[in-house]
N, C-alpha and C positions, 0 to 999 in steps of 0.2 A: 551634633551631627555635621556643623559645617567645618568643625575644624578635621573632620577625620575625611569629611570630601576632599579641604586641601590638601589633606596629607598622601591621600592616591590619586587626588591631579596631579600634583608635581612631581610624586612618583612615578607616575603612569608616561610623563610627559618625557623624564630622561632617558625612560627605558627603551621608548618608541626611538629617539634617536638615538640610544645608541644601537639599538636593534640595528635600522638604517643604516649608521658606521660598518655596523659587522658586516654586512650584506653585501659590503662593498670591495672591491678588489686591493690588499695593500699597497700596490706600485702606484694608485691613483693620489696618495697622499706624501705628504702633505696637498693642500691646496687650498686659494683663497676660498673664504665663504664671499660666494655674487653679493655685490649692491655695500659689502665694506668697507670698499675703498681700499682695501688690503692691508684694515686694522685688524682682522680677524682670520686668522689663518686655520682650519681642520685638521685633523691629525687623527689615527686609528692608532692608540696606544694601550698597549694592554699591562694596566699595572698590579703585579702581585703581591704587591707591598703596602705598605702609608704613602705621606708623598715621598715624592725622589727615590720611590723602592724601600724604605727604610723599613726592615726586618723582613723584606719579602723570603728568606729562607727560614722562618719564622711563621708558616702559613696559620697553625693554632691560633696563635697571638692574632694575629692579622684577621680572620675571623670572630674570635672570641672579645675582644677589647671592641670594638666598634658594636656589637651584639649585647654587650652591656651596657655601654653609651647609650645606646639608642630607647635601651627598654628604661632606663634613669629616666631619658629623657620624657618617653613613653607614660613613663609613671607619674612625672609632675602635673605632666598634659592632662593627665585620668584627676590629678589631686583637683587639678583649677577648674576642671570643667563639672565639677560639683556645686561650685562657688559662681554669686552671680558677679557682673564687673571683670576685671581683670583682661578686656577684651586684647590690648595690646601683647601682653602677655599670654596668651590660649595662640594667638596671632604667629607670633615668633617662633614659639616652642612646634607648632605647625609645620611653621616652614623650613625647618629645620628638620624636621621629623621626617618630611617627605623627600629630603635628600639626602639624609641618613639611610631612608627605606631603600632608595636606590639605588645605593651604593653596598649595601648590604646585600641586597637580592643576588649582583655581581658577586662580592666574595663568598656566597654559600654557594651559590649556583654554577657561576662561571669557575670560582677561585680567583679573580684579578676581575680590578677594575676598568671598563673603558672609558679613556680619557680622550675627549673630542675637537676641542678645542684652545685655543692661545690669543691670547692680546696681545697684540705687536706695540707693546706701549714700553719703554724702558728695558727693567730685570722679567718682565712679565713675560717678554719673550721669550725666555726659558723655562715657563711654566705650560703646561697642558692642563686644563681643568675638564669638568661634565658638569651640566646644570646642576646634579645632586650637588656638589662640593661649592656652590654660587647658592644654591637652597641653604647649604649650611653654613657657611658664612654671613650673611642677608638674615636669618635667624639668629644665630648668636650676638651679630651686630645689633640688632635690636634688641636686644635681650639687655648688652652693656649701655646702651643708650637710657633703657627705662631703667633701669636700677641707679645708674647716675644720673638721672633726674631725680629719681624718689629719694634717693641720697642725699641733694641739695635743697630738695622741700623738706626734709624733714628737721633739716639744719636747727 
């Protein structure tokens, strides 16, 4: 039960902001997020696509390929949580899951994703992300992390 609370708090969490974003008037952004320092810049961008739009005249796909993802993912999470141990792993596949969900919810619901914010750090400045897509990332990253640990203990 605690991985399926994480997986609609951090679903629950992107939704509320980007709800927030929506609310909000487009001519207001871009705009620093306070207290940044103006490494973090907002942004209301509605993406109907993968990243960078890629297949967004492709809306099936763009629906249907992340809906499979996610219930894959959905399904390993059902497999481990049978099984005692494995906490790192029930862990990742969680956090993952819950910014899958919320990115998801968008393309059924909305048809495009909202994208919130940017790191003013290098090429990242050309990036918009949403907590979902930092959920899935921050999940998968741990996912390659434990597997290339267990990979080298088992050497």
């Amino acid at each position: 039960m605690l991985y399926i609370g994480i997986i609609g708090i951090l679903a629950a969490l992107d939704l509320f902001i980007k709800q927030a974003i929506e609310q909000q008037n487009d001519a207001d952004f871009p705009k620093e997020l306070k207290e940044s320092g103006g490494k973090i810049l907002l942004y209301k961008n509605h993406n109907p696509g993968f990243s960078f739009g890629y297949l967004k005249d492709h809306p099936e796909l763009v629906s249907m390929i992340p809906l499979a993802v996610a219930s894959f993912i959905g399904g390993m999470l059902a497999c481990l949580l049978r099984s005692k141990g494995k906490t790192a792993e029930k862990l990742s596949l969680s956090i993952a899951l819950g910014g899958a969900a919320s990115n998801l919810y968008d393309r059924l619901v909305r048809h495009y994703v909202v994208d919130y914010f940017s790191i003013q750090y290098g090429k990242l400045k050309k990036v918009v992300f949403n907590l979902g897509d930092f959920f899935i990332f921050l999940g998968a990253g741990l996912i390659i992390i434990i597997e290339t640990v267990r990979a080298f203990k088992e050497r």
